[in-house]
PDB file of N, CA, C and O in Angstrom:
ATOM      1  N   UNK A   1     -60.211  12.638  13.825  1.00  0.00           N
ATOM      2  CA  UNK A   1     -59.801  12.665  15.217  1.00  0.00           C
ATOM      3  C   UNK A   1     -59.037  13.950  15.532  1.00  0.00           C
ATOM      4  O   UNK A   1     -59.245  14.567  16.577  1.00  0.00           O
ATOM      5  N   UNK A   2     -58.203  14.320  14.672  1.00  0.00           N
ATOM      6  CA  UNK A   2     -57.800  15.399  14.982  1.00  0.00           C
ATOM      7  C   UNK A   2     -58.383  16.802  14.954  1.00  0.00           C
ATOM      8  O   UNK A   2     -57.879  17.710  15.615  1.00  0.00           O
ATOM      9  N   UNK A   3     -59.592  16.992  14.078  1.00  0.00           N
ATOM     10  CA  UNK A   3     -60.362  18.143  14.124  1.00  0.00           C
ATOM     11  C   UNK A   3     -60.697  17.510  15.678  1.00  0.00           C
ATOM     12  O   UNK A   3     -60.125  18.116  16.584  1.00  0.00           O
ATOM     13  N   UNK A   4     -61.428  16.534  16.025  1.00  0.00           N
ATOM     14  CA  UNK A   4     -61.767  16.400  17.576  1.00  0.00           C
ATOM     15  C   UNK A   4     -61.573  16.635  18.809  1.00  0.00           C
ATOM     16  O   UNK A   4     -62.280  16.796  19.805  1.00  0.00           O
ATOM     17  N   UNK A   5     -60.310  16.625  18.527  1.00  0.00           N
ATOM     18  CA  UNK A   5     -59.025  17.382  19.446  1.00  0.00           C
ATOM     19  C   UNK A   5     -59.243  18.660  19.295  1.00  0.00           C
ATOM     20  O   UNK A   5     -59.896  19.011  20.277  1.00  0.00           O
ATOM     21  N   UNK A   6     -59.011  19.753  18.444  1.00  0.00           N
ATOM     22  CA  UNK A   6     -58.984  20.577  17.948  1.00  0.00           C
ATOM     23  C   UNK A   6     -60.643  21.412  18.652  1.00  0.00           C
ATOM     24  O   UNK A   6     -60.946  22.510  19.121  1.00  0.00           O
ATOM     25  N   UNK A   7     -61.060  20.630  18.472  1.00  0.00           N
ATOM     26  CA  UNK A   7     -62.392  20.927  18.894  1.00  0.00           C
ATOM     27  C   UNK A   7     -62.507  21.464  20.708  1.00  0.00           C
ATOM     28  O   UNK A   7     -62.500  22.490  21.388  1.00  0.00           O
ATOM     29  N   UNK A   8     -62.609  19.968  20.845  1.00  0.00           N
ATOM     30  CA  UNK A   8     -62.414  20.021  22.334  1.00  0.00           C
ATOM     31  C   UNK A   8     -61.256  20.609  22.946  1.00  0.00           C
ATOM     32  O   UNK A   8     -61.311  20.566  24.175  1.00  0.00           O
ATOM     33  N   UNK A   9     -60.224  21.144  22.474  1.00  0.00           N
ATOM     34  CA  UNK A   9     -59.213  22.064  23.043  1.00  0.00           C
ATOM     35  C   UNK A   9     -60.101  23.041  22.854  1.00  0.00           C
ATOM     36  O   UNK A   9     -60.712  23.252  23.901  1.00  0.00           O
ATOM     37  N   UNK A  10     -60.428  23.706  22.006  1.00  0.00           N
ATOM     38  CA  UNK A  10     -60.811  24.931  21.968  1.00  0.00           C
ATOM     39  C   UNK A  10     -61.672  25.497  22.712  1.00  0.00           C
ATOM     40  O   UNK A  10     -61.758  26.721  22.806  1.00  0.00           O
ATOM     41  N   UNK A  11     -62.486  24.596  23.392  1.00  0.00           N
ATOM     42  CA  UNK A  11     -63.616  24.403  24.434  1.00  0.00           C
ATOM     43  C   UNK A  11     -63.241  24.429  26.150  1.00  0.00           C
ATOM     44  O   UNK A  11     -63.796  24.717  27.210  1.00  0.00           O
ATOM     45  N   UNK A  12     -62.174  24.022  25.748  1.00  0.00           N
ATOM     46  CA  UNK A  12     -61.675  24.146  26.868  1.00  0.00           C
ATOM     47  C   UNK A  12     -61.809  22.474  27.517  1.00  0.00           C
ATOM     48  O   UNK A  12     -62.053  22.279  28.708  1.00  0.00           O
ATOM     49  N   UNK A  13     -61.687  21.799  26.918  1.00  0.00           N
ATOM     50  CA  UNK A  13     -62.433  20.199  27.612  1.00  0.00           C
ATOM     51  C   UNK A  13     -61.285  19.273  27.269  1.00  0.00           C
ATOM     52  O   UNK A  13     -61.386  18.047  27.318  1.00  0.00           O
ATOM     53  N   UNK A  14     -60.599  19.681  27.050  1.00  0.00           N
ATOM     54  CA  UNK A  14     -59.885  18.465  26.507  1.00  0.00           C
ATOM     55  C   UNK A  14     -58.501  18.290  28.133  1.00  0.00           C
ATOM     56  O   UNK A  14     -57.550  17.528  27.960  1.00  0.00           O
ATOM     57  N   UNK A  15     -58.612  18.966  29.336  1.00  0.00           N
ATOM     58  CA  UNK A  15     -57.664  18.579  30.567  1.00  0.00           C
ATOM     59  C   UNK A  15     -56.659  18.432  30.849  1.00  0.00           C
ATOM     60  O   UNK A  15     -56.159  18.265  31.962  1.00  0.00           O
ATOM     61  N   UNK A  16     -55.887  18.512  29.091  1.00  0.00           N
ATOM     62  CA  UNK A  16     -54.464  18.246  29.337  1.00  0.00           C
ATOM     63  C   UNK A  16     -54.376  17.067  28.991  1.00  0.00           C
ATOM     64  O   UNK A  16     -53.397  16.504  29.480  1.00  0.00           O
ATOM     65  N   UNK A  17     -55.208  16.249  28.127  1.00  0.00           N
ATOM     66  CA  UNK A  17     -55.049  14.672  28.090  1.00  0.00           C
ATOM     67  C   UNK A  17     -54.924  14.401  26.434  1.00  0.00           C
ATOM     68  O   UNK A  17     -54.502  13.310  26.051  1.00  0.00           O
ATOM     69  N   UNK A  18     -55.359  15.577  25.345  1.00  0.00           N
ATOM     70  CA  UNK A  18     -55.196  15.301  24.184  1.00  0.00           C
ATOM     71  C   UNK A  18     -54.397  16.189  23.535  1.00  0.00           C
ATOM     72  O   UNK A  18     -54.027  17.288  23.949  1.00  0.00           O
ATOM     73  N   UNK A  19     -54.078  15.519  22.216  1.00  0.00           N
ATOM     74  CA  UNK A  19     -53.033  15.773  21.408  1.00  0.00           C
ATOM     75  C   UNK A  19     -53.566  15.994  19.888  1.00  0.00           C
ATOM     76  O   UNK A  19     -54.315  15.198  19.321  1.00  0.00           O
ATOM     77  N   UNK A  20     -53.162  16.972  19.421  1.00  0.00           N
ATOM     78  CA  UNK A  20     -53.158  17.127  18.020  1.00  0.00           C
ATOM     79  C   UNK A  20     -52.026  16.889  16.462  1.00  0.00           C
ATOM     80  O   UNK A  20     -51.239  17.624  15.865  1.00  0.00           O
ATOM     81  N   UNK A  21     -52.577  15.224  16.261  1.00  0.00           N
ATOM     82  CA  UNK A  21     -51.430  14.852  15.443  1.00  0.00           C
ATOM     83  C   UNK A  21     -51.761  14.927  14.266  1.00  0.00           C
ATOM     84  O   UNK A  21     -52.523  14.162  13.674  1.00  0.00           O
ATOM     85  N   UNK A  22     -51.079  16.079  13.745  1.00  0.00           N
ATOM     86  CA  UNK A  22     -50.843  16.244  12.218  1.00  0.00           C
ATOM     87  C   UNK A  22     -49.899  15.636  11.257  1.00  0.00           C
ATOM     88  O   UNK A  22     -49.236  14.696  11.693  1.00  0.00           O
ATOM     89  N   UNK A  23     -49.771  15.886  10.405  1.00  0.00           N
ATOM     90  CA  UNK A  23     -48.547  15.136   9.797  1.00  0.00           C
ATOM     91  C   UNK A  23     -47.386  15.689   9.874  1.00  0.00           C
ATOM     92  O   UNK A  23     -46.396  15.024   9.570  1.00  0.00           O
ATOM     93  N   UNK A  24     -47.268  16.968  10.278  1.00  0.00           N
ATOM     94  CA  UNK A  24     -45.954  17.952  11.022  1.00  0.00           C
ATOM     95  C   UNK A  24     -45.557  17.189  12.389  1.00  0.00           C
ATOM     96  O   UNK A  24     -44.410  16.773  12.548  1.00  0.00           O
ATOM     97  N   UNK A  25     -46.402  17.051  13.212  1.00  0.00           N
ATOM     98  CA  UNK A  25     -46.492  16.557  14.445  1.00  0.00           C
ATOM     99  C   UNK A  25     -45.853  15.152  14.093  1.00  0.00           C
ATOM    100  O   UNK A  25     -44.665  14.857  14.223  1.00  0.00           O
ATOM    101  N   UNK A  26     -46.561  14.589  13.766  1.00  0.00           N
ATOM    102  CA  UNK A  26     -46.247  13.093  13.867  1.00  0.00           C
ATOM    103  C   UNK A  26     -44.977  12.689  12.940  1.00  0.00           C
ATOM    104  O   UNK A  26     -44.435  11.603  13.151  1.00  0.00           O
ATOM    105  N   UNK A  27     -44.528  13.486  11.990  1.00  0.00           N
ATOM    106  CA  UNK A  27     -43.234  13.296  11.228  1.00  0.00           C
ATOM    107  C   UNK A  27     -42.256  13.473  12.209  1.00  0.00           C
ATOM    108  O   UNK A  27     -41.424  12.588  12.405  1.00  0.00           O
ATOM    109  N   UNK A  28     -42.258  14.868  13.070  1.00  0.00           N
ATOM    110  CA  UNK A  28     -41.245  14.819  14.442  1.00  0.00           C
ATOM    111  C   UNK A  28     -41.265  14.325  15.002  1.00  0.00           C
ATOM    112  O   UNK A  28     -40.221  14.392  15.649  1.00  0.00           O
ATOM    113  N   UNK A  29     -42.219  13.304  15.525  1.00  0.00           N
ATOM    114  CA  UNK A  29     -42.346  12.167  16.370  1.00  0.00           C
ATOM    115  C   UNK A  29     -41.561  11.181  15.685  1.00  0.00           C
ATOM    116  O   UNK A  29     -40.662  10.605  16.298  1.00  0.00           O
ATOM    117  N   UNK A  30     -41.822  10.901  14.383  1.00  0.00           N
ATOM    118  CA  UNK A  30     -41.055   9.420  13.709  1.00  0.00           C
ATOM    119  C   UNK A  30     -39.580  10.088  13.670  1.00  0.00           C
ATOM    120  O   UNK A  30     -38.726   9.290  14.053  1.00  0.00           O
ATOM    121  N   UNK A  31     -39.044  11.426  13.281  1.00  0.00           N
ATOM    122  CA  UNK A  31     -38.143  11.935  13.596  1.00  0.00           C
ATOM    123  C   UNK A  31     -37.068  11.584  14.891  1.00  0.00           C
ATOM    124  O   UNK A  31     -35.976  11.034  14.744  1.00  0.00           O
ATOM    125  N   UNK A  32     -37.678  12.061  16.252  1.00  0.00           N
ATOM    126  CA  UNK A  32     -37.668  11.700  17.159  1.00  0.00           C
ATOM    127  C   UNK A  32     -37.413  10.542  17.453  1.00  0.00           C
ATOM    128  O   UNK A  32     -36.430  10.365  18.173  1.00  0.00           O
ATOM    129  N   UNK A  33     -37.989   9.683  17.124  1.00  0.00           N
ATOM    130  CA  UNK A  33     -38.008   8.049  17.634  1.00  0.00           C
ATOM    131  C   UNK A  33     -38.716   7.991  18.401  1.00  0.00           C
ATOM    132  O   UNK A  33     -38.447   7.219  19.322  1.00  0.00           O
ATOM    133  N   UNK A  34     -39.957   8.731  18.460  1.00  0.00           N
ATOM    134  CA  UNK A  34     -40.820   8.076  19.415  1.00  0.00           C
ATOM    135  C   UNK A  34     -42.226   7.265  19.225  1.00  0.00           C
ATOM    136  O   UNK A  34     -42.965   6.744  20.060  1.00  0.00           O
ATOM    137  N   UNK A  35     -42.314   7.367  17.693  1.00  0.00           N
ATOM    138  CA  UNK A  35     -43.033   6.521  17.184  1.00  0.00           C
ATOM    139  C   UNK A  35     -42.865   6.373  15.576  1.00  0.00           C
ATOM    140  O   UNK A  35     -42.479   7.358  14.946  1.00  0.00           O
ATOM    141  N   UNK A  36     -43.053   5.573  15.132  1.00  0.00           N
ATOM    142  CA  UNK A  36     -43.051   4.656  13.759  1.00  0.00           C
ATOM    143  C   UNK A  36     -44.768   4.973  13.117  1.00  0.00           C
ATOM    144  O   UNK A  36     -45.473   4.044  13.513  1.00  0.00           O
ATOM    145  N   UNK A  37     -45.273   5.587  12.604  1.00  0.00           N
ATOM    146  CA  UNK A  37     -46.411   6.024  11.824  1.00  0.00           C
ATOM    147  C   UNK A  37     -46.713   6.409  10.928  1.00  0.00           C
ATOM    148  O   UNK A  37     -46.339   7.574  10.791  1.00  0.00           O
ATOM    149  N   UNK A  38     -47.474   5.878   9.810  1.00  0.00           N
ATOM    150  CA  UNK A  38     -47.643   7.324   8.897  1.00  0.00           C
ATOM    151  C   UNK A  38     -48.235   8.500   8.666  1.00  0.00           C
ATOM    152  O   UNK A  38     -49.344   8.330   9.173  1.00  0.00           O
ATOM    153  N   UNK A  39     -48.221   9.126   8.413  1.00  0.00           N
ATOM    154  CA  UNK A  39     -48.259  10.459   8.695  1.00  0.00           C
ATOM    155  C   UNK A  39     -49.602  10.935   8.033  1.00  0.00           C
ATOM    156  O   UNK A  39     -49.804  12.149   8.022  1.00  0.00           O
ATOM    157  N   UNK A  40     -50.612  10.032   7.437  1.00  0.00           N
ATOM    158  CA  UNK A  40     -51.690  10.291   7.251  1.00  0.00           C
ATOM    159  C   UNK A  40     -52.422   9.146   6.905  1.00  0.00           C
ATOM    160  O   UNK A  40     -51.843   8.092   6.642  1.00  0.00           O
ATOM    161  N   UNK A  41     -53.759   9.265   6.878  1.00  0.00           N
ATOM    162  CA  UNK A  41     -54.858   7.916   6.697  1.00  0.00           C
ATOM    163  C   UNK A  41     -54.676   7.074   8.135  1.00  0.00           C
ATOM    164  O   UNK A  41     -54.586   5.847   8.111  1.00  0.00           O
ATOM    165  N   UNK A  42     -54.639   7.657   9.101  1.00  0.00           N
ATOM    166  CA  UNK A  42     -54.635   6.919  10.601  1.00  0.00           C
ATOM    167  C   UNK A  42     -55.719   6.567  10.695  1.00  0.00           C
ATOM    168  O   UNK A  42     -56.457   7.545  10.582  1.00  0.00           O
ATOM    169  N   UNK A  43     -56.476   5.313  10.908  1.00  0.00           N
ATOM    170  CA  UNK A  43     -57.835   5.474  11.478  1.00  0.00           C
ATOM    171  C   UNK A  43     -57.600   5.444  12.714  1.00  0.00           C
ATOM    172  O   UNK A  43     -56.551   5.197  13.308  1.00  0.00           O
ATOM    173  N   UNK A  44     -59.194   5.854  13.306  1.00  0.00           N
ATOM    174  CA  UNK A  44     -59.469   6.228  14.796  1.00  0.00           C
ATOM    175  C   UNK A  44     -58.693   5.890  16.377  1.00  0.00           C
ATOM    176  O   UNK A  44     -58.200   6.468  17.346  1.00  0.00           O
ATOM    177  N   UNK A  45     -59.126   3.914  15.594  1.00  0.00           N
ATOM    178  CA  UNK A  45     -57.772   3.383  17.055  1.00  0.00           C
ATOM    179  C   UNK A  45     -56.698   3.438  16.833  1.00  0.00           C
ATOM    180  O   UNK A  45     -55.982   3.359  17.831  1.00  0.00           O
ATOM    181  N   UNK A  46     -56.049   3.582  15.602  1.00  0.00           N
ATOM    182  CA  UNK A  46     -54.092   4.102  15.771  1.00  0.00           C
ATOM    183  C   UNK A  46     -54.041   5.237  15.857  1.00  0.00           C
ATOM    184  O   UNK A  46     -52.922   5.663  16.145  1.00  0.00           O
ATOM    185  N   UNK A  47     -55.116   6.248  15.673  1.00  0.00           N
ATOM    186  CA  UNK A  47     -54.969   7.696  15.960  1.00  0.00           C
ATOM    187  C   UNK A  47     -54.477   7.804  17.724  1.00  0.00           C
ATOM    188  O   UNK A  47     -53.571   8.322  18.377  1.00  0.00           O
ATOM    189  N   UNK A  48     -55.831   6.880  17.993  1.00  0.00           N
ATOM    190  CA  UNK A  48     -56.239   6.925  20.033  1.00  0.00           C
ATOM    191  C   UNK A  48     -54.681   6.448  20.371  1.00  0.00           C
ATOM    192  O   UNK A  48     -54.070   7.183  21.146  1.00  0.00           O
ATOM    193  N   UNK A  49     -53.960   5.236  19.834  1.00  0.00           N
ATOM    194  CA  UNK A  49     -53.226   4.587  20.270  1.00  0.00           C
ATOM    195  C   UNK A  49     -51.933   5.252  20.246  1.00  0.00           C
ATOM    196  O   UNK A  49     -51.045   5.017  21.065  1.00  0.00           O
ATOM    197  N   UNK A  50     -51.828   6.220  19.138  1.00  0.00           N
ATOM    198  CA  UNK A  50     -50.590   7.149  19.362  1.00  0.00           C
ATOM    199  C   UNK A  50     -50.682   8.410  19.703  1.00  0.00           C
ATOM    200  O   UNK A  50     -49.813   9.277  19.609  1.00  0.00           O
ATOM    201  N   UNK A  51     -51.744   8.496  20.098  1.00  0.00           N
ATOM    202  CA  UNK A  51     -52.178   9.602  21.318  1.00  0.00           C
ATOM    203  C   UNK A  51     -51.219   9.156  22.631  1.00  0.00           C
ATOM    204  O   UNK A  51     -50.291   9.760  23.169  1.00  0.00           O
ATOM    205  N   UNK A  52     -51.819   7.866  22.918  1.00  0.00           N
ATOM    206  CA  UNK A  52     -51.834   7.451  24.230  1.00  0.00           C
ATOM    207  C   UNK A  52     -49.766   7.350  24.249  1.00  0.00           C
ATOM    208  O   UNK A  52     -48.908   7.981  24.867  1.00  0.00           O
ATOM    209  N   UNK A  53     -49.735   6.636  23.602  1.00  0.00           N
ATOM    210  CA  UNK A  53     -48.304   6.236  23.334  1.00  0.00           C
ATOM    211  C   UNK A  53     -47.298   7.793  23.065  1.00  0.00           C
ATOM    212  O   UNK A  53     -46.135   7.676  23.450  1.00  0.00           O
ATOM    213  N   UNK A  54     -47.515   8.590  22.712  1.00  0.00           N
ATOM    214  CA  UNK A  54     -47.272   9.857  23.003  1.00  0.00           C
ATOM    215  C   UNK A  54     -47.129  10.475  24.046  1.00  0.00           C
ATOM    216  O   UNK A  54     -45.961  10.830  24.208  1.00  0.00           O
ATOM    217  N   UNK A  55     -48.032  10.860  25.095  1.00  0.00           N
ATOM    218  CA  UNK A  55     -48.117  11.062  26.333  1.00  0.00           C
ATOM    219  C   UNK A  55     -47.749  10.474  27.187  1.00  0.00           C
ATOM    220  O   UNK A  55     -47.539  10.971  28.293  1.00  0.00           O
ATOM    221  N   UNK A  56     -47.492   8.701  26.765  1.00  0.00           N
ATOM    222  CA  UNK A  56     -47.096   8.454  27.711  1.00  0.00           C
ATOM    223  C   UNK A  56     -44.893   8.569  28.094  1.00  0.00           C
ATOM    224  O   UNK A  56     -44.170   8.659  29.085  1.00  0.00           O
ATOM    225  N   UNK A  57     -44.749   8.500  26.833  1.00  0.00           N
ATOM    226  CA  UNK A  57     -43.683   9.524  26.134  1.00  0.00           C
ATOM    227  C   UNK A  57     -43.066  10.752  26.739  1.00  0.00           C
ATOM    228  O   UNK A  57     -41.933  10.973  27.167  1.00  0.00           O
ATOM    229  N   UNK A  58     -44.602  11.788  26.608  1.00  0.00           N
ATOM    230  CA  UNK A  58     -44.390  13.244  27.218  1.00  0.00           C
ATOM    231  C   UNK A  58     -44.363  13.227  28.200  1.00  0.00           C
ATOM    232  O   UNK A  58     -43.636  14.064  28.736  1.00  0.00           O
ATOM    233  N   UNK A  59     -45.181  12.213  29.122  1.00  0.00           N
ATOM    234  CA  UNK A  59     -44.740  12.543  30.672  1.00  0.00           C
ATOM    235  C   UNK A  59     -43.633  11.519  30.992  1.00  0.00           C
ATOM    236  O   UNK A  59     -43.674  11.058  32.132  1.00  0.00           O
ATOM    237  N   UNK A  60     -42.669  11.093  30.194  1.00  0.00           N
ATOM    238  CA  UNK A  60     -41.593  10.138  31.107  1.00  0.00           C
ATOM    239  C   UNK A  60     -40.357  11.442  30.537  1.00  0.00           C
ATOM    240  O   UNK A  60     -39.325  11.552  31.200  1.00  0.00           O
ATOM    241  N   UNK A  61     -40.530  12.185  29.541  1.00  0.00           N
ATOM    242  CA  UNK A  61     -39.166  13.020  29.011  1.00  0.00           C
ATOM    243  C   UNK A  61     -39.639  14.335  29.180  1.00  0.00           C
ATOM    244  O   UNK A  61     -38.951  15.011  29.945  1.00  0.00           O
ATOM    245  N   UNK A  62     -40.616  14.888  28.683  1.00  0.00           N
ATOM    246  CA  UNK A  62     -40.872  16.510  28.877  1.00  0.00           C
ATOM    247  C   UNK A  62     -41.865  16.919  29.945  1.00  0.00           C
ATOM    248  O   UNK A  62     -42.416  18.014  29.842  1.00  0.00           O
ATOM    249  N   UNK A  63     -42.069  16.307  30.721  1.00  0.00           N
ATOM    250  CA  UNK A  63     -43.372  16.455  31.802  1.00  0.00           C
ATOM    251  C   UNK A  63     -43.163  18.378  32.093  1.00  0.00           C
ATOM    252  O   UNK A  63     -44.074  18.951  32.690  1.00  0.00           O
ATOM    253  N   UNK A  64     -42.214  19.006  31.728  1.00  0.00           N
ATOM    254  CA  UNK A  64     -42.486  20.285  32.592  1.00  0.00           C
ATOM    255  C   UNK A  64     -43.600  21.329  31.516  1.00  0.00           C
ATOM    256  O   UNK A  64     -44.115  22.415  31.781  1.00  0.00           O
ATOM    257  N   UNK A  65     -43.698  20.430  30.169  1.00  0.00           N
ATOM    258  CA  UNK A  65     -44.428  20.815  28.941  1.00  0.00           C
ATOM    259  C   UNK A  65     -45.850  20.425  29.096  1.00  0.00           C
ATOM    260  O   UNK A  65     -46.072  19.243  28.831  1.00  0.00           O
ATOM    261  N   UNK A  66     -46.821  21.111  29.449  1.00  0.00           N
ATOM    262  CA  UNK A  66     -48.168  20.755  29.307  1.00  0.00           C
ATOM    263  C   UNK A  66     -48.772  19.739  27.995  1.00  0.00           C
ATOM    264  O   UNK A  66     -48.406  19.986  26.846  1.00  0.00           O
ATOM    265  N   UNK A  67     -49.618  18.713  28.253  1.00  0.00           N
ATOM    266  CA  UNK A  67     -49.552  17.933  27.207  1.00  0.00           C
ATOM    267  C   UNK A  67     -50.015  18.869  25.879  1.00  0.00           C
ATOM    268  O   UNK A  67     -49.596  19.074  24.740  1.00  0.00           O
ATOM    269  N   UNK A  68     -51.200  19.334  26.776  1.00  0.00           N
ATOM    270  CA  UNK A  68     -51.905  20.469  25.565  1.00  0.00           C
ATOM    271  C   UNK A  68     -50.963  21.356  24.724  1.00  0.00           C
ATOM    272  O   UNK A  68     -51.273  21.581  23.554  1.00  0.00           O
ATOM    273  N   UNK A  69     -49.751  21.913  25.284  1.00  0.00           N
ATOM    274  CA  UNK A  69     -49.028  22.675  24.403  1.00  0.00           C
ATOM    275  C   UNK A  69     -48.167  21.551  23.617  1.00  0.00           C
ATOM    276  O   UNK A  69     -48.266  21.575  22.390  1.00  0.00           O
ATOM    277  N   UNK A  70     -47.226  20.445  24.273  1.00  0.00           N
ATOM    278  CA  UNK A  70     -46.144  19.989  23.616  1.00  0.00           C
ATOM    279  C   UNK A  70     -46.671  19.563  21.891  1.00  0.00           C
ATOM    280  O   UNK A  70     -45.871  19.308  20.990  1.00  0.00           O
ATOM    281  N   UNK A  71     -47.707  19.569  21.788  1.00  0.00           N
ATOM    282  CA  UNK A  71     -47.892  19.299  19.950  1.00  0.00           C
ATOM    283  C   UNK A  71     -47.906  20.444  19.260  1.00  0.00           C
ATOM    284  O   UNK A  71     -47.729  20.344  18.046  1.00  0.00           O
ATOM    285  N   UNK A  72     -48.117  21.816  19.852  1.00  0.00           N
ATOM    286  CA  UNK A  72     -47.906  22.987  19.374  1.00  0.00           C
ATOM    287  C   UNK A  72     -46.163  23.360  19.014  1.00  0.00           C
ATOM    288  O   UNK A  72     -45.493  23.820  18.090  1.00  0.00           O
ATOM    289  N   UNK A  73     -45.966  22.795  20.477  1.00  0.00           N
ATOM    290  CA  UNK A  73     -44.269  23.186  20.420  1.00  0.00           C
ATOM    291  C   UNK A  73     -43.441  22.579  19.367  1.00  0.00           C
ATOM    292  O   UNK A  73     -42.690  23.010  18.492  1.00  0.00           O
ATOM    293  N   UNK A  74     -43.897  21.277  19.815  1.00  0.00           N
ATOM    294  CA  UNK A  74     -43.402  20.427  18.423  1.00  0.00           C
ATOM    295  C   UNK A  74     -43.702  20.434  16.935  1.00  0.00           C
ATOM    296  O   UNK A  74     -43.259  19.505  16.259  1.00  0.00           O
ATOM    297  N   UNK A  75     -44.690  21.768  16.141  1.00  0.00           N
ATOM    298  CA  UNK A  75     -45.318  21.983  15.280  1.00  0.00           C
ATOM    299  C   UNK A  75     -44.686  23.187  14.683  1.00  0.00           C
ATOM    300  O   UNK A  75     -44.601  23.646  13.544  1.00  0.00           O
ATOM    301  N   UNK A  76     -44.238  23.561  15.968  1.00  0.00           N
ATOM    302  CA  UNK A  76     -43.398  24.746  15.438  1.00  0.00           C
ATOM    303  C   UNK A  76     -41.867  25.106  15.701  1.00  0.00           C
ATOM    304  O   UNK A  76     -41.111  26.073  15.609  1.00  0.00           O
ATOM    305  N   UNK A  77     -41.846  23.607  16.129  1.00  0.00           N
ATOM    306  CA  UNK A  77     -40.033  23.584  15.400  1.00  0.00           C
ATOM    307  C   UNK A  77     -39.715  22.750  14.598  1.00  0.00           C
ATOM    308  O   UNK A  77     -38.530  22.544  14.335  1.00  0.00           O
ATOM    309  N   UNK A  78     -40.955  21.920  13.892  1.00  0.00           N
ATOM    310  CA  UNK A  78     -40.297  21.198  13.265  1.00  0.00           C
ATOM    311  C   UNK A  78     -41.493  21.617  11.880  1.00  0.00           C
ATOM    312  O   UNK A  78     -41.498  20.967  10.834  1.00  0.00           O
ATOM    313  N   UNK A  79     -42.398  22.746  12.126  1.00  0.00           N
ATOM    314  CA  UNK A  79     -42.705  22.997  10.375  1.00  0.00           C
ATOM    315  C   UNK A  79     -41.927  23.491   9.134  1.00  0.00           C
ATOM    316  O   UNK A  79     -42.226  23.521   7.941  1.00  0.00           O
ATOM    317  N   UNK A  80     -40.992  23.811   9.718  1.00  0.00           N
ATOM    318  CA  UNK A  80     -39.883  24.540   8.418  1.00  0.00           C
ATOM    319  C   UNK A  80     -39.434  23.260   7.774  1.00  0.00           C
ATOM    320  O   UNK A  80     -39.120  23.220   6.584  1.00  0.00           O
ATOM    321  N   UNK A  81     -39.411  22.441   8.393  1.00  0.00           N
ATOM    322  CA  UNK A  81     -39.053  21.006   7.496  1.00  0.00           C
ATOM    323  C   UNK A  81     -39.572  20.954   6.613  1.00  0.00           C
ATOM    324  O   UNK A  81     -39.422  19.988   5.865  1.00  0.00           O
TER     325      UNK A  81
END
């Protein structure tokens, strides 16, 4: 799922609606408190589901952050970890 993302960002198709969760990503998220996950072996629907649960996240606290960037942003303050 996440090459999928990856994909379709790059294409330009993805609208601002997907997210690329890595295990950098998603450790700052469990970090954060904004979700409880592990950080690898997601299948497809807990991938979709903490997509969704993410965003819906990003637009109640960081909305001035494009969805498309905030997993970048968050990738690169929290890879030195």
């Amino acid at each position: 799922m996440k090459w999928a993302s990856h994909f379709l960002r790059d294409l330009g198709l993805s609208h601002d609606q997907l997210a690329i969760l890595d295990s950098q990503v998603l450790g700052a998220l469990r970090d954060l408190g904004v979700m409880n996950l592990p950080s690898k072996g997601l299948s497809d629907q807990v991938y979709l589901d903490a997509e969704r649960e993410f965003k819906a996240w990003a637009e109640e606290n960081l909305r001035e952050i494009p969805f498309d960037h905030l997993d970048l942003a968050i990738w690169e303050l929290f890879r030195s970890k």
